[in-house]
N, C-alpha and C positions, 0 to 999 in steps of 0.2 A: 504493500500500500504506500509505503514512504516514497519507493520510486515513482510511482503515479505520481503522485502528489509533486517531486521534486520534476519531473517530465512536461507537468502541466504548467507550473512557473514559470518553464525555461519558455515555452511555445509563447506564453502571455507574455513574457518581457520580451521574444521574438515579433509578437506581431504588433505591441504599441512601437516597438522602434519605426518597424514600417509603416504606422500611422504618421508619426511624426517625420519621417522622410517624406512621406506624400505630402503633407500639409505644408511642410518647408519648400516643397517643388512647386506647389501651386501657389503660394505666395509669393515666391521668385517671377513665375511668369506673371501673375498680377501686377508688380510694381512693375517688370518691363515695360507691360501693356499701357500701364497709366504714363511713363513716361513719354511712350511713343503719342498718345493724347494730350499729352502735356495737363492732365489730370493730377491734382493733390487732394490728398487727404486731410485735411487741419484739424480734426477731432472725431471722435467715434466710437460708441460704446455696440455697435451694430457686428450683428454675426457678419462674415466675409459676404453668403451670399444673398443676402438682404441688399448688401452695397453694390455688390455686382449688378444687382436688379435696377438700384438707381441711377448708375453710372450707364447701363445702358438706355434705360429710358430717358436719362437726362440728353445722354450722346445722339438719342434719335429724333427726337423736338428738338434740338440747337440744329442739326442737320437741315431737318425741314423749313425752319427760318431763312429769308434772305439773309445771307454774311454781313449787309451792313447795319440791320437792325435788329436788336434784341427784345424778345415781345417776353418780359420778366414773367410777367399774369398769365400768358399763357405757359410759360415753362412750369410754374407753380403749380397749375392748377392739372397739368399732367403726369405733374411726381404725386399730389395728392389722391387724384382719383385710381392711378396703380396701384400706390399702396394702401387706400382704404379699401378695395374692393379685394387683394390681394390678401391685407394681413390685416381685414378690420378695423372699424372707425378711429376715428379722433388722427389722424395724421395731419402735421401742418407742415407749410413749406413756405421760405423766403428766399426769393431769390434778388440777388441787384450785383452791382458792381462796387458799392459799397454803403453796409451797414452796419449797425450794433447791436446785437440780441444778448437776453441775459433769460434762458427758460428753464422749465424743468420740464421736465420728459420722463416717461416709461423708463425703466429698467432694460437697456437693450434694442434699443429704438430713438439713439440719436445718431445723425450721421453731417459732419459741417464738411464741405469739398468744393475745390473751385477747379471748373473747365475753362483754360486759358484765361480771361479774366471774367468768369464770371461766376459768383461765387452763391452757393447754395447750401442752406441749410431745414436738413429734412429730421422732423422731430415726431412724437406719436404721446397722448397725455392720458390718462387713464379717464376712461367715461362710467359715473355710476349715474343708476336710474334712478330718476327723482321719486320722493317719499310721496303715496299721496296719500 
């Protein structure tokens, strides 16, 4: 039985190393990838793929825009309705070229990032139902 037991450890610290290889490798090509976008991160308490989600939806609204104007309220109101219908209510989004926010947010549902200069911040606030 001791051997079981000692056989099992070995396989379990075998397969988190290779967790954490994988997670190290996909966060490697993530920071490439935001490089090559010229995408940063300035704060984030968001799982990786929550942020992927907004960084592509962010990436696909600025696309659709003409290059010489930025329509803020529409890029806004496309990161909110993804992610409220995606991960449920109360999501909010500011976006500009510059401003100063001071929020609280959900546990794991803030995410502040600027694409080239234009900078966003996607947050999520907990909703209870009113007493009646």
């Amino acid at each position: 039985m001791e051997k079981a037991e000692e056989e099992l450890e070995r396989r379990s610290k075998f397969l988190s190393s290779l967790i954490q290889r994988k997670k190290a490798v996909e966060e490697e090509k993530q920071l490439q990838q935001n490089e090559v976008l010229n995408l940063r991160v300035r704060a984030s308490d968001m799982p990786l793929s929550l942020q992927n989600r907004a960084f592509r939806c962010a990436r696909n609204c600025l696309h659709s825009m003409p290059s010489a104007k930025l329509d803020s309220k529409r890029l806004a109101l496309a990161l909110k309705k993804e992610f409220d219908s995606e991960y449920g209510p109360a999501w909010h989004c500011i976006v500009g070229t510059s401003f100063g926010s001071y929020v609280t947010h959900s546990l794991g549902g803030f995410l502040y990032f600027s694409i080239d200069k234009v900078y966003i911040l996607l947050f999520k606030t907990a909703v209870k139902p009113l007493d009646q």
